[in-house]
Each structure stands twice: as structure tokens, then as C-alpha cells.
C-alpha positions in Angstrom: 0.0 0.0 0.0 2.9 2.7 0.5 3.8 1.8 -2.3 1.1 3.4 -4.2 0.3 6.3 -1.9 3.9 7.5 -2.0 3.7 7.0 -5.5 2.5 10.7 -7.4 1.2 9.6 -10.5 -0.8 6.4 -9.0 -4.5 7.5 -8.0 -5.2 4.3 -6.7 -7.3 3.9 -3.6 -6.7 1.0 -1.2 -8.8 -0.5 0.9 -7.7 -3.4 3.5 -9.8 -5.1 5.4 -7.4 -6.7 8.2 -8.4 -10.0 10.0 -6.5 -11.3 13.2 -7.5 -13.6 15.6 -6.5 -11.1 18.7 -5.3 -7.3 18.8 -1.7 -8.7 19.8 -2.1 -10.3 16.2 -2.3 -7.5 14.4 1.3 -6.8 12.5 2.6 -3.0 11.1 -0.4 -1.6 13.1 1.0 2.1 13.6 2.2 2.0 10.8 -1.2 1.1 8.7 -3.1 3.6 11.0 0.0 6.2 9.8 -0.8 6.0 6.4 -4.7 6.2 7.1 -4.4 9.2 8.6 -2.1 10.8 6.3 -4.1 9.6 2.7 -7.4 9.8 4.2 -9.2 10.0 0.7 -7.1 7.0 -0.9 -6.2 4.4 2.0 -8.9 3.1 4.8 -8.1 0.4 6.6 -11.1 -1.8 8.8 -9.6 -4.2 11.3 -11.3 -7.4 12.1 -10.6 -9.9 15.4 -11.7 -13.4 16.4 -11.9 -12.8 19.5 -11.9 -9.2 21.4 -9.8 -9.9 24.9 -11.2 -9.5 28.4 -9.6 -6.1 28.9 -11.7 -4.6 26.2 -14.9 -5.8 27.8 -13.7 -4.6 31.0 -13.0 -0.9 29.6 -16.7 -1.1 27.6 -17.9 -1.9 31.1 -16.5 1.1 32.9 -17.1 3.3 30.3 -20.6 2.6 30.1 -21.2 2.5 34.0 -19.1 5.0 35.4 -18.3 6.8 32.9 -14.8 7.3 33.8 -11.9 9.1 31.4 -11.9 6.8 28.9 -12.9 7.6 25.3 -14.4 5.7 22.6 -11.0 6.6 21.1 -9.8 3.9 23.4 -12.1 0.7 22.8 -12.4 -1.7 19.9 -14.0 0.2 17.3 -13.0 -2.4 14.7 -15.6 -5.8 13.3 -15.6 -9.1 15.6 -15.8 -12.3 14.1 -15.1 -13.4 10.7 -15.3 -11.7 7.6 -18.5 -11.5 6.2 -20.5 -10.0 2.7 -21.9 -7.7 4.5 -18.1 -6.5 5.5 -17.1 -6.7 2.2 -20.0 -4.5 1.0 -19.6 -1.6 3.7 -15.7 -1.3 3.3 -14.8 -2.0 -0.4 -16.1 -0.6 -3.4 -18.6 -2.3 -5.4 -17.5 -4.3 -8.3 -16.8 -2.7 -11.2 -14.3 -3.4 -14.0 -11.4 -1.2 -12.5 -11.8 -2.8 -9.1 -9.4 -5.5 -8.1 -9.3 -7.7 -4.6 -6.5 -9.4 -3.4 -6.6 -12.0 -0.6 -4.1 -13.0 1.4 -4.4 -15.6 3.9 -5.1 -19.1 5.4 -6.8 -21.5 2.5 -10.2 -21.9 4.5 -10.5 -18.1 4.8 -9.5 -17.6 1.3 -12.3 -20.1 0.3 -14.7 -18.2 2.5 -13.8 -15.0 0.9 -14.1 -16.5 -2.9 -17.8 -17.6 -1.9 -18.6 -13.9 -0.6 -16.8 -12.1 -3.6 -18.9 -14.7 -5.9 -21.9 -13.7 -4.5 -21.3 -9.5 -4.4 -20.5 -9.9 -8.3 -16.8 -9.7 -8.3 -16.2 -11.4 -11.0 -13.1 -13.8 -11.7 -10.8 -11.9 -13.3 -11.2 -9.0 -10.2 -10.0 -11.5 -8.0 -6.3 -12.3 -6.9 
């Protein structure tokens, strides 16, 4: 992705959707978040875990109670779970012939994600 953001002449837009099975999972986080923030228009990134620790529920809890100092800022903002069509839809652009996906990841999830791409109309040749 820095690549082509850092890159003048490419107006390509990137968008990741990132799956890990816990936050501690998640690789080149600062990083990804950096370039978010700096190419807001071309580069969004939505995060995605299994399973959202105990210390996340605990800070949901006291935020919601007692409403102490914390901020949404500071909980998981990101999708729980797998990733879904209804992920895809809300985070990716709709198909269209200069739309491309690439997947990257263990073969049962990419199998998952060639059924969901199927059925949203990406067509073969979108897919990587």
C-alpha cells in the first residue's frame, strides 16, 4: 500500500480489510493507522478480530457505568468475528471493471472469501 500512496502519479485507492484472531495479532499496526491518517481520501483500513480480549470488555464496562476518562478513542472500534459479505459490502467498493481484490491468507479463509466475492459480483478476473 505505501507503495502506491507515496507513488505521485498512481491514483489508486486502497482499501484493507485486516483479520486477526487477537489485537496482539495484528502486524505494522502504527504503521497502517500512519498511512490512514495521512491519505485519508485514498487508503482506509477496517480491522477485524476473532476474538476481542477481556480487557476490552472490562474498559466497555466502565465506560458505560461509570463513565470514567476513557474515550471511545480507546475501545475496539474495529468488526468481531469473521469476515462477512456484508463486511465486504460496507468497506470495499462495489465491483466494477477497474476494481481489483487481493486476498491474502489461510486457505479456509480464502475459500470463505471467494464464496462472498462470488456472490457480491466480483467477478473472476477481479480477483487475486
Amino acid at each position: 500500500a505505501r507503495a502506491i500512496l507515496e507513488n505521485l502519479k498512481d491514483t489508486t485507492n486502497v482499501h484493507l480489510i485486516y483479520a486477526n484472531v487477537t489485537y496482539e495479532d495484528i502486524l505494522l499496526k502504527e504503521e497502517l493507522d500512519s498511512l490512514a491518517a495521512k491519505y485519508p481520501g485514498r487508503f482506509k483500513v477496517y480491522y477485524i478480530l476473532n476474538q476481542v480480549s477481556c480487557l476490552f470488555f472490562v474498559a466497555i464496562l466502565c465506560f458505560h457505568i461509570y463513565r470514567a476518562s476513557l474515550t471511545p478513542a480507546g475501545l475496539w472500534d474495529g468488526g468481531v468475528g469473521f469476515v462477512s459479505k456484508e463486511m465486504i459490502q460496507t468497506h470495499c467498493p462495489a465491483p466494477a471493471p477497474d476494481i481489483r481484490v487481493l486476498r491474502c491468507g489461510p486457505s479456509p479463509m480464502n475459500k470463505a472469501m471467494t464464496g462472498h466475492l462470488d456472490a457480491l459480483g466480483y467477478s473472476p478476473d477481479m480477483q487475486f
